[in-house]
N, C-alpha and C positions, 0 to 999 in steps of 0.2 A: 665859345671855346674857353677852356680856364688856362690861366698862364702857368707858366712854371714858377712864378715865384707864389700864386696860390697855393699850387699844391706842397712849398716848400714850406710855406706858413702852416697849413694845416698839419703837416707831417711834426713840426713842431709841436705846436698843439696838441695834436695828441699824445705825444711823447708826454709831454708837461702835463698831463691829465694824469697818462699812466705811471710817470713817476710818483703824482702825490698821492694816486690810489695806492701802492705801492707804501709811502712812507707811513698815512694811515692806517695800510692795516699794520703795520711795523708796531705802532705805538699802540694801536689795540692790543696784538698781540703781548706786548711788554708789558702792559698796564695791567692785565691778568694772571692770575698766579699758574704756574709750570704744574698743573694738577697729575701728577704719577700715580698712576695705579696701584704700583708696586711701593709706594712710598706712604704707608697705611700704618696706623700702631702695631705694634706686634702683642699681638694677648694674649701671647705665651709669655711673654716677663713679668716676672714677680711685681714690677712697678706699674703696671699695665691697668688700667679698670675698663672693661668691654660688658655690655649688658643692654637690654632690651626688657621692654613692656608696655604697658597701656600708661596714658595719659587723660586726663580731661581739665579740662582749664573755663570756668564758669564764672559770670560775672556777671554785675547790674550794672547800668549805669545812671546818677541820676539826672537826668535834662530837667529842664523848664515845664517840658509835657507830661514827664512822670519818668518810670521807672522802661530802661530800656535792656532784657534782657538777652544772653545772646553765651553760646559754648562751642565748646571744640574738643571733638575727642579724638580718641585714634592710638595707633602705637608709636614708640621711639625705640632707634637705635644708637647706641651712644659707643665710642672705639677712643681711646689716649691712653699714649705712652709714648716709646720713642719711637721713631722710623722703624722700618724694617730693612731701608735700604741705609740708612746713616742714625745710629744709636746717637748720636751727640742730637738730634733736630727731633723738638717736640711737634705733635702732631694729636689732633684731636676731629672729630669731626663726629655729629647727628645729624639723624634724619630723622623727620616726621613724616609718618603718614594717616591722613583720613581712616576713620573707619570704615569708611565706604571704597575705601583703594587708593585716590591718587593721593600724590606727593603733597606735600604741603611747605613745604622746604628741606633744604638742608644748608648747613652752617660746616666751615673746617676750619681747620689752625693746621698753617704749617711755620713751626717757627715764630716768627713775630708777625708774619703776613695771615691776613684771615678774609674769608669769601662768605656768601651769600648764595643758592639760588633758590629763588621765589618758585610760589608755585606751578607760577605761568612760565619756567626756565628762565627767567632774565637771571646773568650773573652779576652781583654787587660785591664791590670790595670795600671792607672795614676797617678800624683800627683796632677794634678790641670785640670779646664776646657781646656785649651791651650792643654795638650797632648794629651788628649781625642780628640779633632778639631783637630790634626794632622793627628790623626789614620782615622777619619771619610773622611775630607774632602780631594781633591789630590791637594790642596794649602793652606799655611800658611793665616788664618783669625785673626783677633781679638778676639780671643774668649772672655776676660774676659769684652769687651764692647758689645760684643752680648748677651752676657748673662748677665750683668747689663740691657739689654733694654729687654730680655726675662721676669726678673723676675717684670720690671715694664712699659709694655709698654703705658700706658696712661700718664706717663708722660712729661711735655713741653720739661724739659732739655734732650735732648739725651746726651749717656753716651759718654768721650769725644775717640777720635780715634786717630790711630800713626797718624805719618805726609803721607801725599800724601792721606789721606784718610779721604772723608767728606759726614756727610748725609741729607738726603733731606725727606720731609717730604710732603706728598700732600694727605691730605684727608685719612688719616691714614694705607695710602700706603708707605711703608719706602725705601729708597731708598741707600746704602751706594755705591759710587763711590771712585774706586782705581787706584792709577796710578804711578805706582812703576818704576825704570828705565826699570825693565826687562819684567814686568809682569803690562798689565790694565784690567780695566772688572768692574763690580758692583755687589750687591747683592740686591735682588729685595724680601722684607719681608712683606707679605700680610696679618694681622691677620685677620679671619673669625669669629669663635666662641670664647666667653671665657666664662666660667662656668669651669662645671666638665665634 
């Protein structure tokens, strides 16, 4: 026979289970940025750069065993400017995906807050474009010069690059070549469409 005060323990108990399930998802919830549908660049503003195309990003690496080749291709869609629901809050976000179809991430900026989700959907949250491009890509990029030429690519001056890294430009096919002790290869940036 269980007493009354068992069941009064358990009733506890699970109270105190279901309040810290409760306050976990609270702080999950918090920890993850308020992602609005309707809260996307607007690419009808003059200040706006929205565009898409193919990519490929190619690369050797050298190990101890030799030469370890290895690429990525696919297309991107690139959207910044301001809200569409609040002009004052910048907002940026790409996507990648495979040639072959699935996702392969995507990166946003809303503000000063910026996300992640991997290709496997896990969401990460970052401080700037750079940790976002860590998560994404399986090698250290420039990000913060990729995304200066994402958010204006019609322009002459390309954004400038580290050392060992330069790009080329032919007919508004982009070209950035890298050539690190350890690690060469290029990134091949094709824009197609730009509008909305």
């Amino acid at each position: 026979m269980i007493s009354k005060g068992y069941l009064l323990l358990r009733t506890q108990v699970n109270h105190s289970i279901l309040a810290l399930c409760v306050c976990v998802s609270m702080l999950i919830g918090c920890s993850t940025l308020k992602t609005n549908p309707h809260n996307q660049p607007d690419c009808t503003a003059a200040s706006s750069s929205c565009h898409s195309g193919r990519f490929g990003l190619v690369w050797q690496i050298h190990t101890e065993n030799g030469l370890q080749n290895d690429s990525i291709t696919g297309t991107y869609s690139w959207k910044s400017g301001s809200s569409t629901i609040n002009p004052n809050l910048e907002t940026a976000s790409l996507e990648l995906r495979s040639t072959l179809g699935p996702t392969l991430g995507q990166a946003r900026q809303t503000g000063k807050q910026f996300e992640a989700t991997s290709a496997d959907g896990k969401l990460y949250l970052g401080n700037d474009w750079q940790t976002l491009f860590n998560l994404i890509f399986p090698l250290e990029l420039p990000a913060n010069a990729l995304v200066d030429w994402m958010k204006n690519p019609r322009n002459t001056q390309l954004p400038e690059l580290p050392p060992n890294w330069a790009w080329e430009n032919r007919n508004d096919k982009y070209r950035i070549r890298f050539n690190e002790p350890s690690i060469t290869g290029r990134i091949d940036i094709i824009p197609q469409y730009f509008g909305q």
